[in-house]
C-alpha positions in Angstrom: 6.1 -2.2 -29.6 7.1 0.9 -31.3 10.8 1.7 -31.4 13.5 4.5 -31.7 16.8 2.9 -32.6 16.7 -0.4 -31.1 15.5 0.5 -28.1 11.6 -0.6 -26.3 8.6 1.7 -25.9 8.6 2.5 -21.9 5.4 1.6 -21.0 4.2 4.5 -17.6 1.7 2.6 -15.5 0.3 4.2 -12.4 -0.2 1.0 -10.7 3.5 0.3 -11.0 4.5 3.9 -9.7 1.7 3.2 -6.7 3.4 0.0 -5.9 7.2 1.4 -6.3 6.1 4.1 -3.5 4.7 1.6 -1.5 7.6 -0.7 -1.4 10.2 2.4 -0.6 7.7 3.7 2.1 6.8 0.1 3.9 10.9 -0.2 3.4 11.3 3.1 5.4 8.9 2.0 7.9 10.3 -1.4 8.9 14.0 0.2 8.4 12.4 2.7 11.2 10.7 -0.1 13.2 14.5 -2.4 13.4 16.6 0.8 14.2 14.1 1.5 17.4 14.9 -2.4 17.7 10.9 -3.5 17.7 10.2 -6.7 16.0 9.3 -4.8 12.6 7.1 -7.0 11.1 4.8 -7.7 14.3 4.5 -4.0 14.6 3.6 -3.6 10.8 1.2 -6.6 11.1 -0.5 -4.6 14.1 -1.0 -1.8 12.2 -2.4 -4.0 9.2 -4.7 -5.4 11.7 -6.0 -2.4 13.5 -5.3 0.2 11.6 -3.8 1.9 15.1 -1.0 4.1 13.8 0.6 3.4 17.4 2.1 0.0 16.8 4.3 2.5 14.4 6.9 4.5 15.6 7.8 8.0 14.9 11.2 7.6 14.5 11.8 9.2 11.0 8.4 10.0 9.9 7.1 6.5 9.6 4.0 6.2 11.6 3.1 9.5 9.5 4.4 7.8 5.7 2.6 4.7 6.3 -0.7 6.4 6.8 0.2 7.6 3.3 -0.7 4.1 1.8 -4.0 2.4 1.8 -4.6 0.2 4.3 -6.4 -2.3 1.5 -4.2 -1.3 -1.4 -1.2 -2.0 0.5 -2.7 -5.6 1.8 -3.3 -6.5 -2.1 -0.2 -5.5 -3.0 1.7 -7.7 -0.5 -0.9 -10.6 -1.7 0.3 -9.9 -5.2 3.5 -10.2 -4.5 3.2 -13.3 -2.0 1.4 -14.8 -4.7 3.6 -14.2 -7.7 0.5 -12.5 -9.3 1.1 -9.4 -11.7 
């Protein structure tokens, strides 16, 4: 790796950024999910399922952010990280 004074080359990968907005928006969504007091990760399951934006609430956007991720990007991610793959 190149460097400037002692210090790494950042390395910008897209994938990274993808998965980092992911993460915060599936956070948002379950935060969302617990403070309506609905058993968060039945409800995100659900959705995974069915794709049925319903088993989402509105409560602070979420049902509309989670429709921002792919359904199968999203499901490979979380496989990823289950996995311990990178």
């Amino acid at each position: 790796m190149a460097e400037l004074r002692g210090n790494p080359t950042q390395v910008f990968s897209m994938k990274d950024e993808a998965d980092i907005e992911a993460k915060k928006i599936l956070t948002n969504v379950y935060n969302a999910l617990e403070t309506k007091g609905y058993t968060s990760l039945d409800q995100i399951v659900g959705y995974l399922l069915t794709e049925d934006p319903t088993y989402i609430t509105s409560y602070n956007n979420a049902r509309s952010e989670i429709r921002k991720i792919d359904r199968d990007e999203l499901l490979k991610l979380m496989l990823r990280q289950y996995l311990e793959l990178r």
